[in-house]
MARGU-47296 format. One line per field, with one value per atom (N, C-alpha, C, CB): x, y, z; atom name; residue number from 1. Coordinates in nm, 3 decimals, always signed. Glycine has a CB too. Example, Ala and Ser with C-alpha at 12.3 -4.5 7.8 and 13.67 -1.06 7.14 Angstrom:
<sites>
u	c(+1.319	+1.230	+1.320	+1.131	+1.285	+1.367	+1.290	+1.408)
v	c(-0.569	-0.450	-0.330	-0.447	-0.225	-0.106	+0.003	-0.060)
w	c(+0.780	+0.780	+0.780	+0.905	+0.708	+0.714	+0.787	+0.572)
atom	c(N	CA	C	CB	N	CA	C	CB)
n	c(1	1	1	1	2	2	2	2)
</sites>
This chain:
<sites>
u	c(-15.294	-15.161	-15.167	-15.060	-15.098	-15.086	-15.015	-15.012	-15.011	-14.890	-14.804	-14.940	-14.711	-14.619	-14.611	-14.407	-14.627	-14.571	-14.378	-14.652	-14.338	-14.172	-14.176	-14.073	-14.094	-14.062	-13.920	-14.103	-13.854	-13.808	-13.675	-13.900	-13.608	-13.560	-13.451	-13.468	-13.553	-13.466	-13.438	-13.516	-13.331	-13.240	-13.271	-13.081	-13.382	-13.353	-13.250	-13.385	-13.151	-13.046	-12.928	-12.966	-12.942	-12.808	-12.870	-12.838	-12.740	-12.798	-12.810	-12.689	-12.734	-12.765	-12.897	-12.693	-12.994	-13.079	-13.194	-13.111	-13.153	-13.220	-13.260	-13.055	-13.122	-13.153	-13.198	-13.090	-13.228	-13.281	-13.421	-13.235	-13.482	-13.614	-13.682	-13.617	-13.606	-13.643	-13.619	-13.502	-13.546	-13.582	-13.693	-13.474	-13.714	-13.863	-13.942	-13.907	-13.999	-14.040	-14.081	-13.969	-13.953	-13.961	-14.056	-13.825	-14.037	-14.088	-14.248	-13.945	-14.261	-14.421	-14.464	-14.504	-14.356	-14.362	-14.416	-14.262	-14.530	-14.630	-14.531	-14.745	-14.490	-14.376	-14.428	-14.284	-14.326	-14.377	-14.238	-14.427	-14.273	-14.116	-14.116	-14.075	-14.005	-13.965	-13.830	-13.947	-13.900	-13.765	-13.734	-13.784	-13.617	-13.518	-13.471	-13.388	-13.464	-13.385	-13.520	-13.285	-13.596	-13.725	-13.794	-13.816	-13.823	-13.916	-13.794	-14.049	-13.743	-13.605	-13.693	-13.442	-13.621	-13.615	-13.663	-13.534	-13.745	-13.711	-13.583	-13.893	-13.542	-13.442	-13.525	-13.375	-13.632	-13.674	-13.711	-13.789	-13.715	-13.750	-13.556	-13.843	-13.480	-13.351	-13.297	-13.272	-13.354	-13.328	-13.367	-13.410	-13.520	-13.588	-13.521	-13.781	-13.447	-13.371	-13.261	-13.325	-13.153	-13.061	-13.120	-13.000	-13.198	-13.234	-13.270	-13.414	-13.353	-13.390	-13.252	-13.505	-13.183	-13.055	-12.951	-12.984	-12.979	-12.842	-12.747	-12.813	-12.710	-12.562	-12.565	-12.543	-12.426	-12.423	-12.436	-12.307	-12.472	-12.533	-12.388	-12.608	-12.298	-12.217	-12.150	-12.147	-12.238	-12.246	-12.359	-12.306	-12.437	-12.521	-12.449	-12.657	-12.368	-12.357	-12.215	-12.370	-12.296	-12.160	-12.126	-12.211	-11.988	-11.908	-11.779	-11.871	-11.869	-11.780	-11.923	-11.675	-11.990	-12.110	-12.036	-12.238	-12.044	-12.042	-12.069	-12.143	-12.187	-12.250	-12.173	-12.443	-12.086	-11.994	-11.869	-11.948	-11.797	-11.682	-11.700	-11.629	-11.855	-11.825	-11.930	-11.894	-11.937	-12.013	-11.871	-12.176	-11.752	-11.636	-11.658	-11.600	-11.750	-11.792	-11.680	-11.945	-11.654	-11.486	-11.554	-11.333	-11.646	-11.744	-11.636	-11.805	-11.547	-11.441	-11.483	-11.236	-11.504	-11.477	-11.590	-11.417	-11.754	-11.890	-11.948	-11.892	-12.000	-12.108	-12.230	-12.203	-12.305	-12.397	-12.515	-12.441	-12.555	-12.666	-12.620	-12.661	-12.468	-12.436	-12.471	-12.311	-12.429	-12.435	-12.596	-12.292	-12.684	-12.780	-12.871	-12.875	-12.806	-12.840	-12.762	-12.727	-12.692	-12.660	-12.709	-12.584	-12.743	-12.798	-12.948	-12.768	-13.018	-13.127	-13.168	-13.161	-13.024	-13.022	-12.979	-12.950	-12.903	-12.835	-12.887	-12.711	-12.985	-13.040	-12.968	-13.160	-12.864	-12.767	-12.687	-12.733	-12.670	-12.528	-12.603	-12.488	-12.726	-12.792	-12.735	-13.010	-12.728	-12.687	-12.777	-12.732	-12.792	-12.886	-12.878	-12.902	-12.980	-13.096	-13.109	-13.186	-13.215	-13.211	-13.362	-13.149	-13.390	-13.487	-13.540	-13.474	-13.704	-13.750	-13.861	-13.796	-13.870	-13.964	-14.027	-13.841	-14.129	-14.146	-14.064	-14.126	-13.968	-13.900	-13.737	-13.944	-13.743	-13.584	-13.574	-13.509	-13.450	-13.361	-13.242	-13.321	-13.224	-13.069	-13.038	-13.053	-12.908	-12.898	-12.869	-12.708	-12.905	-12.894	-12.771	-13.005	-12.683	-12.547	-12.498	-12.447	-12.453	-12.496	-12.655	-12.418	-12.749	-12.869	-12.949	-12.871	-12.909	-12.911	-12.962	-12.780	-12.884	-12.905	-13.063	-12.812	-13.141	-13.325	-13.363	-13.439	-13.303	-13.386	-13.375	-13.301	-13.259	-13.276	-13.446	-13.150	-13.506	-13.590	-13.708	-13.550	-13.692	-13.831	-13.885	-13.749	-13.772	-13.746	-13.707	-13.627	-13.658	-13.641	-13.754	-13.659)
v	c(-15.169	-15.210	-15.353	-15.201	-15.349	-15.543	-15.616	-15.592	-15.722	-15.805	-15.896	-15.897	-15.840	-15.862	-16.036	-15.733	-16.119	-16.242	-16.224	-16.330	-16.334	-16.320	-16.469	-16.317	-16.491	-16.595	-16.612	-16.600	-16.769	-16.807	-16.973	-16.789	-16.969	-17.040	-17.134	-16.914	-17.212	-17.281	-17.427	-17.255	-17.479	-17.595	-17.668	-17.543	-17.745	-17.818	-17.865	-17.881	-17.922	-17.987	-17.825	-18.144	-17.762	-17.622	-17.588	-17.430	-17.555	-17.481	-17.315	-17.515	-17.261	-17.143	-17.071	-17.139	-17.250	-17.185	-17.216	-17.214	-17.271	-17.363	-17.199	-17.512	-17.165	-17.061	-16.922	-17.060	-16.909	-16.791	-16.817	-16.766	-16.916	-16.958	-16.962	-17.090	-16.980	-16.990	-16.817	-17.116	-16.706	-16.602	-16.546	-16.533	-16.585	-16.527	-16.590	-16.547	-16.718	-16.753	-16.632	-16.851	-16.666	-16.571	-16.450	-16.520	-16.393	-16.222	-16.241	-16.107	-16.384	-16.400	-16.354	-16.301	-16.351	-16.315	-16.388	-16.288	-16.374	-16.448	-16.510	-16.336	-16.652	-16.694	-16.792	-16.780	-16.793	-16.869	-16.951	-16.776	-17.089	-17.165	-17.275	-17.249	-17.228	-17.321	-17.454	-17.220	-17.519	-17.589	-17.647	-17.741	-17.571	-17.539	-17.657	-17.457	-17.752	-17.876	-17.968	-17.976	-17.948	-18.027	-17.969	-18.025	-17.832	-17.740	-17.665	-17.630	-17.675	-17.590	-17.479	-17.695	-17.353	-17.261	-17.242	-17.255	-17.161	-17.218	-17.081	-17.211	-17.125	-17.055	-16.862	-17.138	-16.850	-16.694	-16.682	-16.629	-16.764	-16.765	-16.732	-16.979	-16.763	-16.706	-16.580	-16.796	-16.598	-16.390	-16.327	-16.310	-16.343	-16.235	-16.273	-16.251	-16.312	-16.329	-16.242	-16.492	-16.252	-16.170	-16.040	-16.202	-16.024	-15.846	-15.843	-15.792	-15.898	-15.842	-15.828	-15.932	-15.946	-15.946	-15.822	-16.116	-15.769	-15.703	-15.732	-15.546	-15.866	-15.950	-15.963	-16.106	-16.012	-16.081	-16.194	-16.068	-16.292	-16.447	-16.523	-16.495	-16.494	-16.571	-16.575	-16.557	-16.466	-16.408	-16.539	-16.233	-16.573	-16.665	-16.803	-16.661	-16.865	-16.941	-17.016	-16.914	-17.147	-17.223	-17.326	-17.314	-17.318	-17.357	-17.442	-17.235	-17.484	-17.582	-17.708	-17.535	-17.717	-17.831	-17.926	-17.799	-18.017	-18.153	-18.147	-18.254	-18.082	-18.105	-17.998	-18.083	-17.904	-17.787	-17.883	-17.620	-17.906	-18.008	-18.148	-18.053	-18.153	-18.335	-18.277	-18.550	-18.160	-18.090	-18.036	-17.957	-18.024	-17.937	-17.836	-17.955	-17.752	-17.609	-17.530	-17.552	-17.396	-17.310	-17.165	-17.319	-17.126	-16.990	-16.906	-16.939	-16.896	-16.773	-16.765	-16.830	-16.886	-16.902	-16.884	-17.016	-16.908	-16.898	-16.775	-16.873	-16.765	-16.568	-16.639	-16.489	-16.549	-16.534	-16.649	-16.408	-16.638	-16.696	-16.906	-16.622	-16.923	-17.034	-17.093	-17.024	-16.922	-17.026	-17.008	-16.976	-16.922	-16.916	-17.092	-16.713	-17.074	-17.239	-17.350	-17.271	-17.353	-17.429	-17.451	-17.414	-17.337	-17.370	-17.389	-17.251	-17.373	-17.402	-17.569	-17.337	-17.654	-17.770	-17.819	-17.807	-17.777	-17.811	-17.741	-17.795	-17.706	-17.622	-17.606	-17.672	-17.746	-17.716	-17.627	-17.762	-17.602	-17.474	-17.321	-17.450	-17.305	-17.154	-17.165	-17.142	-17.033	-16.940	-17.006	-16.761	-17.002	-17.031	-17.010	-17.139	-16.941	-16.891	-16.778	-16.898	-16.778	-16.650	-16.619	-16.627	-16.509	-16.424	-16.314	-16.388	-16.307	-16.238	-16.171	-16.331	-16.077	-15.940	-15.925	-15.747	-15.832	-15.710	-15.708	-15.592	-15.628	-15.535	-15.575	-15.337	-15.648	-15.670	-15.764	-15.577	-15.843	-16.000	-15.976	-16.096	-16.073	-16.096	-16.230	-16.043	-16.243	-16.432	-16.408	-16.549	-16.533	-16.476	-16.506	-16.520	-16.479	-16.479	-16.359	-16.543	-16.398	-16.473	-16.454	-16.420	-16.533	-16.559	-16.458	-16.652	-16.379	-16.211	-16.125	-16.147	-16.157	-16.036	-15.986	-16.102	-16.171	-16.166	-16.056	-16.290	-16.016	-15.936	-15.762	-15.927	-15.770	-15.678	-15.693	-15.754	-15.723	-15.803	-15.782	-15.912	-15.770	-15.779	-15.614	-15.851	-15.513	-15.380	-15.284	-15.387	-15.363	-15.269	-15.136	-15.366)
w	c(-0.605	-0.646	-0.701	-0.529	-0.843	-0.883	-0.805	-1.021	-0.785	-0.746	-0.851	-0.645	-0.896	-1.050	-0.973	-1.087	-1.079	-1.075	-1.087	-1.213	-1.026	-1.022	-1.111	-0.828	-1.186	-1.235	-1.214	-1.356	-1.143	-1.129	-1.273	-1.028	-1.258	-1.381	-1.247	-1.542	-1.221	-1.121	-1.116	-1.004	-1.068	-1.055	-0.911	-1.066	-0.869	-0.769	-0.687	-0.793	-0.801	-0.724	-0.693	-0.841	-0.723	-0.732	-0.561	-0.907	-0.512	-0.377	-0.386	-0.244	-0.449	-0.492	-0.547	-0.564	-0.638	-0.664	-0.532	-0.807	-0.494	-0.361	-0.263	-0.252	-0.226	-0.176	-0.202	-0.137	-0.339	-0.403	-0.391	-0.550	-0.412	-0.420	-0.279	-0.487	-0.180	-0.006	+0.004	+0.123	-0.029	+0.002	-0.095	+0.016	-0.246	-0.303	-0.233	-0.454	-0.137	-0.066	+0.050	-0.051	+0.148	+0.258	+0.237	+0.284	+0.132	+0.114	+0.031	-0.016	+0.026	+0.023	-0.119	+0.146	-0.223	-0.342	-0.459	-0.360	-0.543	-0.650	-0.750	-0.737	-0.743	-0.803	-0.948	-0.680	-1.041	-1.154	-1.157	-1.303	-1.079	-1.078	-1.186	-0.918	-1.266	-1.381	-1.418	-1.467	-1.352	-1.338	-1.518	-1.201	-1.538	-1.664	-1.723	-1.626	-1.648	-1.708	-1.777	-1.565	-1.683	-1.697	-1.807	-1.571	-1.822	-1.920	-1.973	-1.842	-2.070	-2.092	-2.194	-2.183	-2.142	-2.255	-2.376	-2.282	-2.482	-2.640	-2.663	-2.786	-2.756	-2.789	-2.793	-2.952	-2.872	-2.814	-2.687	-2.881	-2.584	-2.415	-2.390	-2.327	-2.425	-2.408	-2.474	-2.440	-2.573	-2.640	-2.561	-2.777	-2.510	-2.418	-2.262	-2.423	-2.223	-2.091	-2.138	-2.041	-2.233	-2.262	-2.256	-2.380	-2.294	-2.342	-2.170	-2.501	-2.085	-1.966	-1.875	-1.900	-1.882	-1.807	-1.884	-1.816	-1.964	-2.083	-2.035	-2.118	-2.099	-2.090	-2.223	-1.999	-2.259	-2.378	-2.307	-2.476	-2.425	-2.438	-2.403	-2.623	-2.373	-2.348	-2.211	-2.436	-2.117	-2.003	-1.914	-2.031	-2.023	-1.970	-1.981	-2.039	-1.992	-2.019	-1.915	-2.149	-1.871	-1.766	-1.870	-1.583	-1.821	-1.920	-1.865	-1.994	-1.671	-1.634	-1.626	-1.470	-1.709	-1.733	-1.784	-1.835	-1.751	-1.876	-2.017	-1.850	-2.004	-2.180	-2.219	-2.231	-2.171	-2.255	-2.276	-2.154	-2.183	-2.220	-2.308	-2.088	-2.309	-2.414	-2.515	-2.319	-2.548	-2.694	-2.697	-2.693	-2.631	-2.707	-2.710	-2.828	-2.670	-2.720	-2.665	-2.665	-2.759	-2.729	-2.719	-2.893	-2.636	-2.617	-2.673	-2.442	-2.649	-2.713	-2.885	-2.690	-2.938	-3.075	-3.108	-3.128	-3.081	-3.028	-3.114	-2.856	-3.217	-3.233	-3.141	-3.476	-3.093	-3.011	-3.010	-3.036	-3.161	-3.226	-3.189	-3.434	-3.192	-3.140	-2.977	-3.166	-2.943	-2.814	-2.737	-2.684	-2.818	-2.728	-2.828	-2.725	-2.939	-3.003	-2.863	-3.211	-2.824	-2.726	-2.629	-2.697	-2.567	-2.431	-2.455	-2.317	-2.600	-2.602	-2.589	-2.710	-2.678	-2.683	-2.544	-2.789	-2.450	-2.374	-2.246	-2.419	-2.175	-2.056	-1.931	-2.016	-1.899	-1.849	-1.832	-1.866	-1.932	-1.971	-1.909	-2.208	-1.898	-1.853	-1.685	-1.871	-1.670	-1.559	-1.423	-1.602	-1.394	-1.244	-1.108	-1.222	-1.022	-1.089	-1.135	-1.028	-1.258	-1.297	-1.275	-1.445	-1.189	-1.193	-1.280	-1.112	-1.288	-1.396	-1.301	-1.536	-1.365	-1.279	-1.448	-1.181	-1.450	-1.535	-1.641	-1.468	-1.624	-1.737	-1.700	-1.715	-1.593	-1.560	-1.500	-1.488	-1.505	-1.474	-1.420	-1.606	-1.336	-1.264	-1.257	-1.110	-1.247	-1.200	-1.024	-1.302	-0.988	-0.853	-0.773	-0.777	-0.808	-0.739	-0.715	-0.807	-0.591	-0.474	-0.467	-0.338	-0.408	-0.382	-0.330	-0.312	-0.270	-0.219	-0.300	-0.194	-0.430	-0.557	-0.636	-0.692	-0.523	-0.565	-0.511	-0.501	-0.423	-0.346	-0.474	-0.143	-0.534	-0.678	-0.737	-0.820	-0.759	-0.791	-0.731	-0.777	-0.645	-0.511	-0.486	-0.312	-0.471	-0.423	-0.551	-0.312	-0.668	-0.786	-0.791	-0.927)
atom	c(N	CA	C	CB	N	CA	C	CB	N	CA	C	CB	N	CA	C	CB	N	CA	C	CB	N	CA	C	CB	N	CA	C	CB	N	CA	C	CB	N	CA	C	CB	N	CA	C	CB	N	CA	C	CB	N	CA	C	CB	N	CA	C	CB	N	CA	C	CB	N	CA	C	CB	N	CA	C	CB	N	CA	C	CB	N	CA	C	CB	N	CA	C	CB	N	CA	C	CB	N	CA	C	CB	N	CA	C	CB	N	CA	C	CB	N	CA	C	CB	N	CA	C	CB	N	CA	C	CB	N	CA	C	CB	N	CA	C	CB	N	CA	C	CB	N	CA	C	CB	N	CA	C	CB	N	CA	C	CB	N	CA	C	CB	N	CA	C	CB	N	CA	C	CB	N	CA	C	CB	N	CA	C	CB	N	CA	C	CB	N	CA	C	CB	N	CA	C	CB	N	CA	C	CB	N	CA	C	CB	N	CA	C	CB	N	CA	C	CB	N	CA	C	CB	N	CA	C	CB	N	CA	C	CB	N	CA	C	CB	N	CA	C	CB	N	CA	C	CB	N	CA	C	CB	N	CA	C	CB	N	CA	C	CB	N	CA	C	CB	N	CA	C	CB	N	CA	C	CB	N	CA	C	CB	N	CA	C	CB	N	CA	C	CB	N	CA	C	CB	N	CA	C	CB	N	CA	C	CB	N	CA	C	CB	N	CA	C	CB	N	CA	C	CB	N	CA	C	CB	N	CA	C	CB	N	CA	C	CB	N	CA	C	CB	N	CA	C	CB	N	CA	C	CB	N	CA	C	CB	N	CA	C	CB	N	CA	C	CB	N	CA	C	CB	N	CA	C	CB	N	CA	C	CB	N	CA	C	CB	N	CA	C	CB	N	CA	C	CB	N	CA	C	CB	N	CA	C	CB	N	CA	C	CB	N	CA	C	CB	N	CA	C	CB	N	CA	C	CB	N	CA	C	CB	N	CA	C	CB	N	CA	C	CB	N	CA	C	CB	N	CA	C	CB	N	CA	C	CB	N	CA	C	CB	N	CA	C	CB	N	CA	C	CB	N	CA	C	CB	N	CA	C	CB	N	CA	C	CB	N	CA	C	CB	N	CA	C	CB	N	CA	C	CB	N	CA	C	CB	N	CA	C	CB	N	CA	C	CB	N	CA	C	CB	N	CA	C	CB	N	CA	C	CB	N	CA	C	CB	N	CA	C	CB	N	CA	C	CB	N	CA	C	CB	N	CA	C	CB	N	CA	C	CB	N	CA	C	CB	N	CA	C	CB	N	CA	C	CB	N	CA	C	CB	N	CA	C	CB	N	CA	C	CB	N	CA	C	CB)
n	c(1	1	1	1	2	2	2	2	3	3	3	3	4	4	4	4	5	5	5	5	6	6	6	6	7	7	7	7	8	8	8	8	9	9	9	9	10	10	10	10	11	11	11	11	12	12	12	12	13	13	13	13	14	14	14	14	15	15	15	15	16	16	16	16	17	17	17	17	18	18	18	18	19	19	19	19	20	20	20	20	21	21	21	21	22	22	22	22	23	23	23	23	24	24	24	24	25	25	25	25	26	26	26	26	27	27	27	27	28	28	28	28	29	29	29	29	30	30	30	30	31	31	31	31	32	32	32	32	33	33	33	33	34	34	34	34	35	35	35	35	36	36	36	36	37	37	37	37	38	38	38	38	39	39	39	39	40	40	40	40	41	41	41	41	42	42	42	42	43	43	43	43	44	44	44	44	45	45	45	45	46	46	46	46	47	47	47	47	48	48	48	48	49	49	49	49	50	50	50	50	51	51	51	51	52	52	52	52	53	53	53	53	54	54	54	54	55	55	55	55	56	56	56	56	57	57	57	57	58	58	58	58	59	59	59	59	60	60	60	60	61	61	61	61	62	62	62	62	63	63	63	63	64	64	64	64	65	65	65	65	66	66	66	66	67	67	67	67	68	68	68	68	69	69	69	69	70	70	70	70	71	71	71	71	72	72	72	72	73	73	73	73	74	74	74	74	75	75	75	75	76	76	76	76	77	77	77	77	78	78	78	78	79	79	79	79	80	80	80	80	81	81	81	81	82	82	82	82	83	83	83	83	84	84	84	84	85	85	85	85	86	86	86	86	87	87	87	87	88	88	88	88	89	89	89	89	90	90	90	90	91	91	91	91	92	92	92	92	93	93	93	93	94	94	94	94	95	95	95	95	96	96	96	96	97	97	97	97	98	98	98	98	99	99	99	99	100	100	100	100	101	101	101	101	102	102	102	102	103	103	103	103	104	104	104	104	105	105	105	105	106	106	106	106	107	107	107	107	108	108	108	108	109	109	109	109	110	110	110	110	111	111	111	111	112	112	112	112	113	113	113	113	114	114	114	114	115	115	115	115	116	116	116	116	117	117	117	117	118	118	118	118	119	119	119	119	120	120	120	120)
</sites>
C-alpha cells in the first residue's frame, strides 16, 4: 500500500487551521505543509484547487480580509478569472485550511471535515 502525501494550505496564525493540522498530525498522516501567505499559490496552483474542491472560485474566497475591503473588491460583480487573479495577488483572501489528497480537496471547516480526507 502507498502512503498518499496530504498537502496542507495552512495559516499559522488561523486557529481553525491550527487545528486541522494537529488532527492530520494526530492520524500520523505524510503531510506537505504550505504555509500560503509565505509561499502563495500561482494562479494555476488555484485552478487546480477549484477543480479538486468543485467550488466555484468565488466559493474560495474571504471576503471579510482587509486586502478585500481596501482592494474594494465587489465578488458579486467578479467573473471567475478576476477573482482567482485576486487571491493569486492577495493569498489572504484563500479559504483556510484547505486540504489536498489525490484526486480530492476540502476546506476544513469546521476542522473535522480533514478527516474527509484521511478515510475518503
Amino acid at each position: 500500500m502507498t502512503i498518499e502525501t496530504i498537502t496542507i494550505y495552512h495559516n499559522p496564525s488561523c486557529s481553525k487551521s491550527r487545528e486541522a493540522l494537529q488532527i492530520l498530525e494526530q492520524n500520523m498522516i505524510q503531510l506537505n505543509i504550505i504555509e500560503y501567505l509565505d509561499t502563495p499559490p500561482s494562479k494555476n496552483e488555484i485552478i487546480n484547487i477549484i477543480k479538486k474542491l468543485d467550488l466555484a472560485p468565488v466559493e474560495l474566497l474571504r471576503t471579510s480580509e482587509k486586502a478585500y475591503t481596501e482592494a474594494n473588491f465587489q465578488s458579486h460583480l467578479m467573473s471567475d478569472d478576476e477573482i482567482i487573479d485576486a487571491i493569486a495577488k492577495h493569498p489572504s483572501l484563500l479559504q483556510r485550511p484547505i486540504v489536498i489528497g489525490k484526486n480530492k480537496a476540502i476546506i476544513g471547516r469546521p476542522p473535522i471535515k480533514v478527516l474527509d480526507i484521511i478515510f475518503a
